[in-house]
Backbone as numpy.savetxt, mean C-alpha at the origin, in Angstrom:
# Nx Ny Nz CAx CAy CAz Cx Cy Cz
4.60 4.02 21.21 5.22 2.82 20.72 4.77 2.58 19.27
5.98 2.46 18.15 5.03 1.97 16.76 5.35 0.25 17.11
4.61 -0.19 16.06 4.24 -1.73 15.53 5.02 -1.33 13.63
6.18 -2.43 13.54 6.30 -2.50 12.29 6.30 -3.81 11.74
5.49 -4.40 10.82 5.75 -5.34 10.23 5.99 -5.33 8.67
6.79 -6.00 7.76 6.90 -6.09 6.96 6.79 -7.70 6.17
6.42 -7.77 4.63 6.48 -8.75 4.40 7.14 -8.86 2.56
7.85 -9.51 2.07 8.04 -9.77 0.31 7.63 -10.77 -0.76
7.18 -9.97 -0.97 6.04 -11.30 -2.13 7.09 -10.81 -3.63
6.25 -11.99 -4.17 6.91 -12.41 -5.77 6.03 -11.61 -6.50
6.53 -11.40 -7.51 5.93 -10.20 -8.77 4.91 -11.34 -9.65
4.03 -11.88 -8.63 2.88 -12.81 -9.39 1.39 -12.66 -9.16
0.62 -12.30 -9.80 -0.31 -12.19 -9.78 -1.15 -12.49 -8.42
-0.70 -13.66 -8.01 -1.31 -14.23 -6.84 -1.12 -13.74 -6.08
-0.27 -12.90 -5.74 0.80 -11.85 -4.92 -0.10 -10.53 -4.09
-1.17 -10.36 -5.37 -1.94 -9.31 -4.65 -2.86 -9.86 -3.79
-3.21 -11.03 -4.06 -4.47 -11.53 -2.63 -3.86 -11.37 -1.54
-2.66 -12.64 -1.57 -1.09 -12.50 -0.54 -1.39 -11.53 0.42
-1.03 -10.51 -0.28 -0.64 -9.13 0.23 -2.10 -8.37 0.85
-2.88 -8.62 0.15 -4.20 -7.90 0.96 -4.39 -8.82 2.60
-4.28 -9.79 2.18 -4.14 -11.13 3.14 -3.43 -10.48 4.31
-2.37 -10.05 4.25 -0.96 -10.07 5.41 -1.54 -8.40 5.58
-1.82 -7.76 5.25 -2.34 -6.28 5.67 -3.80 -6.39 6.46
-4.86 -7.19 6.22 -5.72 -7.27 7.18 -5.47 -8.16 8.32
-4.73 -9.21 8.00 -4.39 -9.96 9.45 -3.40 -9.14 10.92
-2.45 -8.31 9.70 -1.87 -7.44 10.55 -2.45 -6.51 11.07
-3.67 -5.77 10.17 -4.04 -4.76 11.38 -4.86 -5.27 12.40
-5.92 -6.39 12.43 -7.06 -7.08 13.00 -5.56 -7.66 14.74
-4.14 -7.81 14.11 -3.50 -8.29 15.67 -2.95 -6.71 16.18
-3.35 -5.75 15.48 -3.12 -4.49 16.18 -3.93 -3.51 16.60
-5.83 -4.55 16.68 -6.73 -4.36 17.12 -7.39 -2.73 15.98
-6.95 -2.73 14.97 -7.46 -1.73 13.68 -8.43 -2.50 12.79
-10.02 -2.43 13.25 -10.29 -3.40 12.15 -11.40 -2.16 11.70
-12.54 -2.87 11.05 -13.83 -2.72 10.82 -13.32 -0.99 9.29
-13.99 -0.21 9.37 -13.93 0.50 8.20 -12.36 1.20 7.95
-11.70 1.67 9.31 -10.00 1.54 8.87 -9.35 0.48 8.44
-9.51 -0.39 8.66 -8.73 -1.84 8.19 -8.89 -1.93 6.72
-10.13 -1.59 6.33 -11.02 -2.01 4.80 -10.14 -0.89 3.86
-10.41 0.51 4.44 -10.10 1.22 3.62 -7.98 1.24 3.37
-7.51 0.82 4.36 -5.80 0.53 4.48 -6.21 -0.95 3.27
-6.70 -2.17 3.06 -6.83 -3.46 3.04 -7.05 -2.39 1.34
-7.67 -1.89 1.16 -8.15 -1.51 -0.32 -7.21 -1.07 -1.00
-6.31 0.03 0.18 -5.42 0.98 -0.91 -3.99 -0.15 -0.72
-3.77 -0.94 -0.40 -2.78 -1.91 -0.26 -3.07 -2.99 -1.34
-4.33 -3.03 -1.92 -4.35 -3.97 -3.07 -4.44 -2.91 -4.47
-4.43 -2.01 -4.43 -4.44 -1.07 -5.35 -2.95 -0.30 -5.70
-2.03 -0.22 -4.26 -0.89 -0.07 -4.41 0.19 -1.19 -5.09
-0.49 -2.43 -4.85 0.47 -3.87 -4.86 0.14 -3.70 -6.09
-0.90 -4.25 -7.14 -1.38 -3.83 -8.31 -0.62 -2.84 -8.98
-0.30 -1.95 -8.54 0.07 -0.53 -9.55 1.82 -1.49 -9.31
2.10 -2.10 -8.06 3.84 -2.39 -8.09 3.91 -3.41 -9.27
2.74 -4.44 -9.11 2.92 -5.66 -9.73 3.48 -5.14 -11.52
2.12 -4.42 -11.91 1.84 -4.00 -13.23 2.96 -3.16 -13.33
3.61 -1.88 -13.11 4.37 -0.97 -13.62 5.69 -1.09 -12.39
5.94 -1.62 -11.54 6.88 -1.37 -10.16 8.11 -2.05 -10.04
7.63 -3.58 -10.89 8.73 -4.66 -10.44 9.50 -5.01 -11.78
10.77 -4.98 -11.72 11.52 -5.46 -12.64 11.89 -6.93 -12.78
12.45 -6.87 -13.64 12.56 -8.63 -14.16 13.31 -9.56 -12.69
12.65 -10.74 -12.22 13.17 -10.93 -11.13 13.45 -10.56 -9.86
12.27 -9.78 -10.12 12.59 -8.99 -8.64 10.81 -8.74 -8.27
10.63 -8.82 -6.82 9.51 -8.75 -5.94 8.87 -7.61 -5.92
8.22 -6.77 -4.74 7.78 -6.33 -3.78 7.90 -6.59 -2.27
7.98 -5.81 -1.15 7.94 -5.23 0.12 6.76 -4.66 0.58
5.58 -5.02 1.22 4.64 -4.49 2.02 5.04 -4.11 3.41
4.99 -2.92 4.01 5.92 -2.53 5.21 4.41 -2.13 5.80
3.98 -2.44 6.87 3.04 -1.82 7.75 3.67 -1.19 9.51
3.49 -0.16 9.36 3.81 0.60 10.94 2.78 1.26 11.38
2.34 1.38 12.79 1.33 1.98 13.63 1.81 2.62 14.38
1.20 3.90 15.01 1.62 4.09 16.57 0.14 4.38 16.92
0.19 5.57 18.18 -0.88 5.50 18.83 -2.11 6.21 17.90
-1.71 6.82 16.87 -2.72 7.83 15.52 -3.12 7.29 14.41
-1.94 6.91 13.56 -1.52 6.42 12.25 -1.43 4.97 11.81
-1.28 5.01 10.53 -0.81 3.29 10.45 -0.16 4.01 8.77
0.77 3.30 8.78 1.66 4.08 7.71 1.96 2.43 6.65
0.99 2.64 5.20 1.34 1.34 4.46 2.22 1.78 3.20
3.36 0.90 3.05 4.35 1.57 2.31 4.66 0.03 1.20
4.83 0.31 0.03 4.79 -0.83 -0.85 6.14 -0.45 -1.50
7.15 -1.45 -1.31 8.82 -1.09 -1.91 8.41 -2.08 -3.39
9.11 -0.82 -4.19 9.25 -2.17 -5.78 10.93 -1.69 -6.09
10.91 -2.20 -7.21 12.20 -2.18 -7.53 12.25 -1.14 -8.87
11.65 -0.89 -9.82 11.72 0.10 -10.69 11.69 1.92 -9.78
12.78 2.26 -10.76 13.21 3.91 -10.56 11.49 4.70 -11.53
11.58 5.37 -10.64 10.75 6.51 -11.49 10.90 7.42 -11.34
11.25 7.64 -12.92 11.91 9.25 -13.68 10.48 9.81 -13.45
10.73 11.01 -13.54 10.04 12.22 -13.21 8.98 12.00 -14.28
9.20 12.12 -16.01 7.81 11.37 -16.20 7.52 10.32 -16.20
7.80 9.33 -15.45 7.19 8.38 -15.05 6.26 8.00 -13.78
6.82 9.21 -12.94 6.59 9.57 -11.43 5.21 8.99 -11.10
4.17 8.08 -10.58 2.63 7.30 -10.30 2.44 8.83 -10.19
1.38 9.06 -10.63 0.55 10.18 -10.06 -1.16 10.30 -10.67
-1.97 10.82 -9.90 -3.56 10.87 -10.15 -3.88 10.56 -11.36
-4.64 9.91 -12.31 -5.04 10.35 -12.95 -6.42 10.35 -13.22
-7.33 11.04 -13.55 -8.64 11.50 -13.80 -8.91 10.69 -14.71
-9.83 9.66 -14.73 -10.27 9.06 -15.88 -11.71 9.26 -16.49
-12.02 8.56 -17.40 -13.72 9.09 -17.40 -14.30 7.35 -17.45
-15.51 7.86 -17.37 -16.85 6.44 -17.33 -16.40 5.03 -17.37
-15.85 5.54 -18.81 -15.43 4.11 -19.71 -14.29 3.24 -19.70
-13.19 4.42 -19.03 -12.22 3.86 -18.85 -12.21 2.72 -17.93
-11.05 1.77 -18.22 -11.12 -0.05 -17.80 -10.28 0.30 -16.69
-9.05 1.00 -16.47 -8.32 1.25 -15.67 -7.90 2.91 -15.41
-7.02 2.89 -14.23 -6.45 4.13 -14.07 -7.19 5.11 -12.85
-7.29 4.17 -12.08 -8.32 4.60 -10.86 -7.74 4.33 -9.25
-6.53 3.68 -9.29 -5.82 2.96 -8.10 -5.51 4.53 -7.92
-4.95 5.24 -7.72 -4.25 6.28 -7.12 -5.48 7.45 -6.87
-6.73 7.52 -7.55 -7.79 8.13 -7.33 -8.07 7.49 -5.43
-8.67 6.42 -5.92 -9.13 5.55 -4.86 -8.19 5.94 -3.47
-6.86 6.13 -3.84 -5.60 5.79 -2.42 -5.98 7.52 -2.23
-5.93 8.25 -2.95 -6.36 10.02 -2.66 -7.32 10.17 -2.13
-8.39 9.45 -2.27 -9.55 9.51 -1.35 -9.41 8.64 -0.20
-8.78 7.73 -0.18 -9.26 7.04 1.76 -8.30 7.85 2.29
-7.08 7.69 1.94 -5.72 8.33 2.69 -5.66 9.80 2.91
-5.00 9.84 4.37 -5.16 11.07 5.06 -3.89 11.35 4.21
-3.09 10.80 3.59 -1.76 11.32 2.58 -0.92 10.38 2.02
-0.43 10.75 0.85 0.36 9.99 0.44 1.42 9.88 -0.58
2.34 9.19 -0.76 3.87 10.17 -1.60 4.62 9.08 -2.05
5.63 8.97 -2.74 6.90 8.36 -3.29 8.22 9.28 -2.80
8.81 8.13 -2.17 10.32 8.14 -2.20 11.14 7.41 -2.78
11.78 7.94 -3.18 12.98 6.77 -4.05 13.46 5.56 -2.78
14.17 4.87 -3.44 15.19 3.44 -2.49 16.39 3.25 -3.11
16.97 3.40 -1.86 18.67 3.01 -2.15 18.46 1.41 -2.58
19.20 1.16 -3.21 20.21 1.57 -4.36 19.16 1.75 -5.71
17.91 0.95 -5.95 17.14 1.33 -6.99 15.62 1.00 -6.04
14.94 1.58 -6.99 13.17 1.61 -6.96 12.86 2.35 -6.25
11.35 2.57 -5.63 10.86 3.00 -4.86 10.38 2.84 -4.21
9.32 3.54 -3.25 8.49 3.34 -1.80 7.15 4.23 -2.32
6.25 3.45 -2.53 4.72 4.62 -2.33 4.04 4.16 -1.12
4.30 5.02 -0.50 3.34 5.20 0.97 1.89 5.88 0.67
0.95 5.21 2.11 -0.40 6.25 2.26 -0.33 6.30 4.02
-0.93 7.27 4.40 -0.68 6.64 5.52 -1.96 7.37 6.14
-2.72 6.91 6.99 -4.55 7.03 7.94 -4.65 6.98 9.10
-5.29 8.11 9.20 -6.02 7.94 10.65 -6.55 6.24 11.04
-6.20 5.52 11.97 -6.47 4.77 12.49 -5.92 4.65 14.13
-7.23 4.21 14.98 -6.87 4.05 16.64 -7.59 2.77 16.62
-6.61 2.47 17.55 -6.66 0.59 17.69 -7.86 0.57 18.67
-8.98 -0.33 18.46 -10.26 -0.47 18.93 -9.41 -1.31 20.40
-10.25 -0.83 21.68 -9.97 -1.60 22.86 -10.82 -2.80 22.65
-10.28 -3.95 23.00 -10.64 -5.39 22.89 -11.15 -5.86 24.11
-12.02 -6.41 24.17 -12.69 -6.76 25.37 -11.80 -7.72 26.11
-11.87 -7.60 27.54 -11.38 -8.79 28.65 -12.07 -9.89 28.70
């Protein structure tokens, strides 16, 4: 059986607490908490961040999509900007000093994987998606 929830926030700053907000409450009612929850809860404020800053076009939001089944938990962040091939999010290696440019490092290391698909009719989808099994809850 999967679990899908989704939610759309505004392209505002405040947007990323929001959103970290609605990704730990959702996994904690699908019994995923403690160091899977943290590390999904991290790369979901690092993904929203990269939508906020480079993702969303004028007037237009974000989509946090969360799905589970009995293995996985699959977090997928819809924006509305197209990305051309060089524009495509991808790793980048920074050094010491650098202030930014570390969100997609960070999502390469917790995530068992993770990718861009385009969206009909414009923008995209960057997914990660983790090992997580829903902790049995006591009676």
């Amino acid at each position: 059986m999967t679990n899908t929830l989704h939610k759309y926030f505004d392209a505002k700053p405040p947007s990323v607490g929001l959103a970290r907000q609605f990704v730990i409450t959702t996994l904690t009612s699908w019994g995923i908490v403690g160091d899977p929850a943290e590390d999904i809860r991290l790369c979901a404020s690092e993904l929203v961040s990269n939508a906020l800053a480079h993702g969303t076009r004028s007037g237009h939001g974000f989509l946090v999509r969360l799905s589970a089944d009995e293995d996985f938990v699959r977090l997928e962040i819809h924006d509305s900007r197209n990305a051309t091939a060089e524009r495509h999010p991808r790793v980048r290696y920074v050094s010491d000093t650098d202030t930014a440019g570390r969100g997609l490092c960070i999502v390469e290391a917790l995530a068992d994987g993770w990718g861009i698909d385009d969206r009909d009719p414009y923008g995209k989808v960057v997914w990660s998606r983790f090992k997580a099994v829903p902790e049995i809850q006591p009676v």
